[in-house]
Each structure stands twice: as C-alpha cells, then as structure tokens.
C-alpha positions as CSV (number, residue, x, y, z in Angstrom):
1,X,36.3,8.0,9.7
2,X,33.8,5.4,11.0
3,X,30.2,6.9,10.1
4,X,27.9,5.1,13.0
5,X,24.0,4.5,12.7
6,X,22.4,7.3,13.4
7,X,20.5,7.0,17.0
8,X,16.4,6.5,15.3
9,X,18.2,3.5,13.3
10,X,19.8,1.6,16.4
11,X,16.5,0.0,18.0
12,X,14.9,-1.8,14.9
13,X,18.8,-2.9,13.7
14,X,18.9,-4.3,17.4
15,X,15.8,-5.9,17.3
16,X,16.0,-7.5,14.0
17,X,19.1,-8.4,14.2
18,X,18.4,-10.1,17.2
19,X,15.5,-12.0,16.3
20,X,17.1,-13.1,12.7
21,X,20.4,-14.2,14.4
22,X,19.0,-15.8,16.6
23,X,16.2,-17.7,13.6
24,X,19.4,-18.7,11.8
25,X,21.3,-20.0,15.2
26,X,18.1,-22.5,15.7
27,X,18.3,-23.5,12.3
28,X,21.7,-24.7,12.6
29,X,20.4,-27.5,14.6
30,X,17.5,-28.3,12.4
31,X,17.1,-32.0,12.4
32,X,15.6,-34.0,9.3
33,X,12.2,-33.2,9.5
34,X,12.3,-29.3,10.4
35,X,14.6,-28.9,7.1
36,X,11.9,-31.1,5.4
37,X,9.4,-28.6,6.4
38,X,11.5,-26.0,5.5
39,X,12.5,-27.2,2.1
40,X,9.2,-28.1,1.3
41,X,7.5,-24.9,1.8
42,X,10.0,-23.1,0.3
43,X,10.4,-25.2,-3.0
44,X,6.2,-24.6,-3.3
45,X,6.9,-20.9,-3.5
46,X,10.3,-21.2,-5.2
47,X,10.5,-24.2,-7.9
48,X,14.3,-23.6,-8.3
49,X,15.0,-24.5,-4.5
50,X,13.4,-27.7,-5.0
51,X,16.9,-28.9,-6.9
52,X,18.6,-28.9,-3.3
53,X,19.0,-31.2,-0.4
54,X,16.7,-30.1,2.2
55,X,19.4,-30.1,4.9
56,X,22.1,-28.5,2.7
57,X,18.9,-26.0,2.1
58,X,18.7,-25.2,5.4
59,X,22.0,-24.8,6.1
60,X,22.2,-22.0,3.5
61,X,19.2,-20.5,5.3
62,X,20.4,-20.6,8.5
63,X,23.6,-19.3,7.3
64,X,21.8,-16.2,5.5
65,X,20.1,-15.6,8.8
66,X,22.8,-15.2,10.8
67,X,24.8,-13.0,8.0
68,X,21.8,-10.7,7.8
69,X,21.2,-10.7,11.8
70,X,25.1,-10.4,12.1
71,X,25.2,-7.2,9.6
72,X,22.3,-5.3,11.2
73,X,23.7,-5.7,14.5
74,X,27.3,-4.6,13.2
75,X,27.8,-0.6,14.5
76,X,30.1,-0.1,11.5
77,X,28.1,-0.8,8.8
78,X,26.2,1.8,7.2
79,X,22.3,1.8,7.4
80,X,21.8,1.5,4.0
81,X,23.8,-1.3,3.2
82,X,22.1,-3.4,6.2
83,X,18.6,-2.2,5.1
84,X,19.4,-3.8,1.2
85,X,20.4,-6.9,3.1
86,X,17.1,-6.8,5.0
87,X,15.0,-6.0,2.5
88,X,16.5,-8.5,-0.3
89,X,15.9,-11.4,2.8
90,X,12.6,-10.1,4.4
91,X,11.6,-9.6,0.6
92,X,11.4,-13.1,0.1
93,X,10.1,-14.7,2.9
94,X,7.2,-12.2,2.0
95,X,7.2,-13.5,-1.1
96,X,6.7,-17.0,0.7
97,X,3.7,-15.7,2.3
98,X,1.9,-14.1,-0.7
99,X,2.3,-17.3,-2.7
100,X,1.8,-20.2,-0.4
101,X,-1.8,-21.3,-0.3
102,X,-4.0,-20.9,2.4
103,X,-1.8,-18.2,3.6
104,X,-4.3,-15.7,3.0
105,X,-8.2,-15.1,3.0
106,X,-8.9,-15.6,-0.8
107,X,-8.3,-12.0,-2.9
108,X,-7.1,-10.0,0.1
109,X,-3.6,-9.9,1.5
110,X,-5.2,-10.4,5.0
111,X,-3.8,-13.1,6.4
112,X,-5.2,-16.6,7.6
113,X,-5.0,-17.9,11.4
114,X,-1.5,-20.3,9.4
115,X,-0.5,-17.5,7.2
116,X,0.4,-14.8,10.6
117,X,3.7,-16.7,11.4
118,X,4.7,-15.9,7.9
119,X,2.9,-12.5,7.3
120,X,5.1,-10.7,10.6
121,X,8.3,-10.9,7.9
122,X,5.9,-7.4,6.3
123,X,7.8,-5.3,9.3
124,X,11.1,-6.7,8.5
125,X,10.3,-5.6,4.7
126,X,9.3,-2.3,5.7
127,X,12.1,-1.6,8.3
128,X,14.3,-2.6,5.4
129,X,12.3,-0.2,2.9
130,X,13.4,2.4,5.5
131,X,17.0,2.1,6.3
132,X,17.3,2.3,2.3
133,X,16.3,6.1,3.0
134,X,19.0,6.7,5.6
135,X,21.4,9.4,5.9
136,X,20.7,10.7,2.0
137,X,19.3,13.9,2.5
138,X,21.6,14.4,6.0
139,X,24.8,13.9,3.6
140,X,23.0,16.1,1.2
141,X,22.4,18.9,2.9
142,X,26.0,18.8,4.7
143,X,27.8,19.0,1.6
144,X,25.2,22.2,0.5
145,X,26.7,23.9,4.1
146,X,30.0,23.4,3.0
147,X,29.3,25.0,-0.5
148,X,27.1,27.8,0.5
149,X,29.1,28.8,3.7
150,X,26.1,28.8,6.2
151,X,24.0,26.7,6.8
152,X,20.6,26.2,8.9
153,X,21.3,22.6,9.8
C-alpha cells in the first residue's frame, strides 16, 4: 500500500521542489565563471570542497539539487524521508550563510543587504525540520485504535 503525503505537506514539497529542481537545472549549464563563484564560496565555508574541480563541483551540486527537488516532488515518497533530504541540503547552505563573511551584521544572525540571497535557505531548513515530524503521532495513535478497540480519531 502506497502511503501518500498527507494534504498540509503537498504545498511546501511543491514549492521547494520546484524552486530546488529548478536551482539544480540552471546549474547544469553553469559556465566557467559561475562554477568559479560557486566553488569559491563554498570551499571558504567548507575547506574540504576546495580539493575539487570547480566545474566537476558544480556538477555534483547541481546534481544534488535536482535529486532533492526530484524527491520532494515524488508523491510516493514518504514525508519524512524527503524532509531528511531537505534538511541534510538546506542544512548546509545555511551553514554557508552563518560562516561566510559579511553575510551577517557582526554578532547577530541578522542578515547583511549580500547575506539575504543566502539567508532564504532558513525556510527550506525549517520546512525540512517539519516534514521530520510527519505522520508519527498519526501512525501512533492508529495502531493504539487497533489495540484498544475504539478509538476517538
């Protein structure tokens, strides 16, 4: 039995799905200097990425992209597994954003006129944070009416 996402969970897997998909599409046709940009702003927030080509690292980005756009957009798979693909990706381009300099106004999280492009990925974090709460206490409390014999549900 195919378990679909519940109807409160369709809108915000649509419209991140969407808009990563289609980040990861555009990346595809990155030419030199955008995957120079890319690759260099990443590898400042993430030393280990420095050790890759920056086309071959955006390649691998755009490819994440459209996996994670493709997943949340996918009917049959479950809300939680989309939201720990969400919030594993959205997670670090946050992390990009709280460690970049100039991103923020010095010892807040408030972001700086350049840091807003990168502080939007907070309501992919947090739609992520969410899905991870799907459907637990609904499975719950379906198998406690099967126990118990009634149920108020």
């Amino acid at each position: 039995m195919m378990l679909l996402p519940e109807p409160r969970d369709i809108p915000p897997r649509l419209a991140t799905g969407a808009f990563i998909l289609n980040s990861g599409l555009g990346k595809l046709k990155a030419d030199e200097g955008t995957a120079q940009g890319l690759h260099g702003m990443a590898s400042n927030a993430y030393p280990f990425l420095g050790k890759l080509e920056p086309a071959r690292f955006t390649r691998l980005l755009a490819c994440s992209e459209i996996a994670v756009g493709a997943t949340l957009l996918a009917p049959f798979v479950p809300t939680r597994l989309a939201g720990l693909l969400l919030t594993g990706f959205s997670g670090g381009l946050f992390g990009l954003y709280l460690r970049t300099p100039g991103m923020r106004e010095p010892g807040s999280l408030r972001p700086t006129q350049d840091g807003i492009a990168l502080a939007k990925d907070s309501w992919m974090l947090g739609i992520g944070l969410g899905f991870l709460g799907a459907g637990g206490n609904r499975v719950r409390a379906t198998a406690q009416c099967r126990t118990r014999r009634r149920c108020a549900h």
